[in-house]
C-alpha angles and dihedrals in degrees: 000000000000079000094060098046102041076049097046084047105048092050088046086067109031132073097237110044086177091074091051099118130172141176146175141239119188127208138170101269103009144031123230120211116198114197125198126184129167116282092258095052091058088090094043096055099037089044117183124337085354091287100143095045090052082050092056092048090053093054096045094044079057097055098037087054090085098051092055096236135118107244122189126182116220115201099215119195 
Protein backbone atom coordinates (compact mmCIF):
# COMPACT_ATOMS: atom_id res chain seq x y z
CA UNK A 1 0.00 0.00 0.00
CA UNK A 2 2.91 2.58 1.15
CA UNK A 3 4.29 1.46 -2.58
CA UNK A 4 1.40 2.64 -4.25
CA UNK A 5 1.12 5.91 -2.56
CA UNK A 6 4.95 7.09 -2.40
CA UNK A 7 4.37 5.90 -6.50
CA UNK A 8 0.62 7.95 -7.11
CA UNK A 9 2.20 10.58 -5.66
CA UNK A 10 5.81 10.81 -7.59
CA UNK A 11 4.14 10.71 -10.96
CA UNK A 12 1.66 13.33 -9.66
CA UNK A 13 5.15 16.09 -9.53
CA UNK A 14 7.42 15.20 -12.15
CA UNK A 15 7.26 15.64 -15.96
CA UNK A 16 7.66 11.83 -16.91
CA UNK A 17 5.58 9.86 -14.80
CA UNK A 18 6.90 6.67 -16.99
CA UNK A 19 10.66 6.83 -15.13
CA UNK A 20 8.84 6.88 -11.31
CA UNK A 21 10.17 3.85 -10.04
CA UNK A 22 9.98 2.35 -6.56
CA UNK A 23 10.89 -0.53 -4.77
CA UNK A 24 10.99 -2.01 -1.78
CA UNK A 25 13.28 -3.40 0.48
CA UNK A 26 11.89 -5.43 3.75
CA UNK A 27 13.56 -5.83 7.06
CA UNK A 28 12.72 -7.08 10.42
CA UNK A 29 11.58 -4.12 11.97
CA UNK A 30 11.34 -1.46 8.86
CA UNK A 31 10.72 -1.14 5.35
CA UNK A 32 13.03 0.76 3.01
CA UNK A 33 11.46 2.69 -0.37
CA UNK A 34 13.69 3.47 -2.75
CA UNK A 35 12.49 6.02 -5.19
CA UNK A 36 13.97 6.65 -8.57
CA UNK A 37 12.84 9.62 -11.16
CA UNK A 38 14.52 10.82 -14.13
CA UNK A 39 17.62 13.24 -13.54
CA UNK A 40 15.55 16.30 -14.39
CA UNK A 41 12.46 15.37 -11.70
CA UNK A 42 15.06 15.38 -8.58
CA UNK A 43 14.38 18.77 -8.17
CA UNK A 44 10.89 18.37 -8.64
CA UNK A 45 10.38 15.67 -5.87
CA UNK A 46 12.98 17.07 -3.09
CA UNK A 47 11.57 20.86 -3.80
CA UNK A 48 13.18 23.59 -1.99
CA UNK A 49 14.95 23.15 1.06
CA UNK A 50 13.75 19.68 0.88
CA UNK A 51 10.41 20.74 1.76
CA UNK A 52 8.28 18.24 -0.55
CA UNK A 53 10.25 15.28 0.27
CA UNK A 54 9.75 16.03 4.15
CA UNK A 55 6.13 16.28 3.07
CA UNK A 56 6.17 12.67 1.52
CA UNK A 57 7.63 11.32 4.36
CA UNK A 58 5.12 12.72 6.32
CA UNK A 59 2.50 11.25 4.39
CA UNK A 60 4.08 7.82 4.18
CA UNK A 61 5.12 7.80 8.00
CA UNK A 62 1.34 8.35 8.29
CA UNK A 63 0.33 5.43 6.36
CA UNK A 64 2.87 3.17 7.50
CA UNK A 65 1.62 4.12 11.37
CA UNK A 66 -1.34 1.27 11.11
CA UNK A 67 0.80 -1.56 9.96
CA UNK A 68 3.48 -1.12 13.37
CA UNK A 69 6.85 -0.69 11.22
CA UNK A 70 9.18 1.79 10.83
CA UNK A 71 9.01 2.95 7.10
CA UNK A 72 11.65 5.36 5.57
CA UNK A 73 11.67 6.75 1.98
CA UNK A 74 15.11 6.96 0.31
CA UNK A 75 15.36 9.75 -3.02
CA UNK A 76 17.76 7.85 -5.23
CA UNK A 77 19.57 9.76 -8.32
Amino acid sequence: MEKDLIEYIAKSLVDDPSQVQVSLVEGENSTILELRVSPGDIGKVIGKHGRIAKAIRTVLQAAAARSGKHTVLEILD
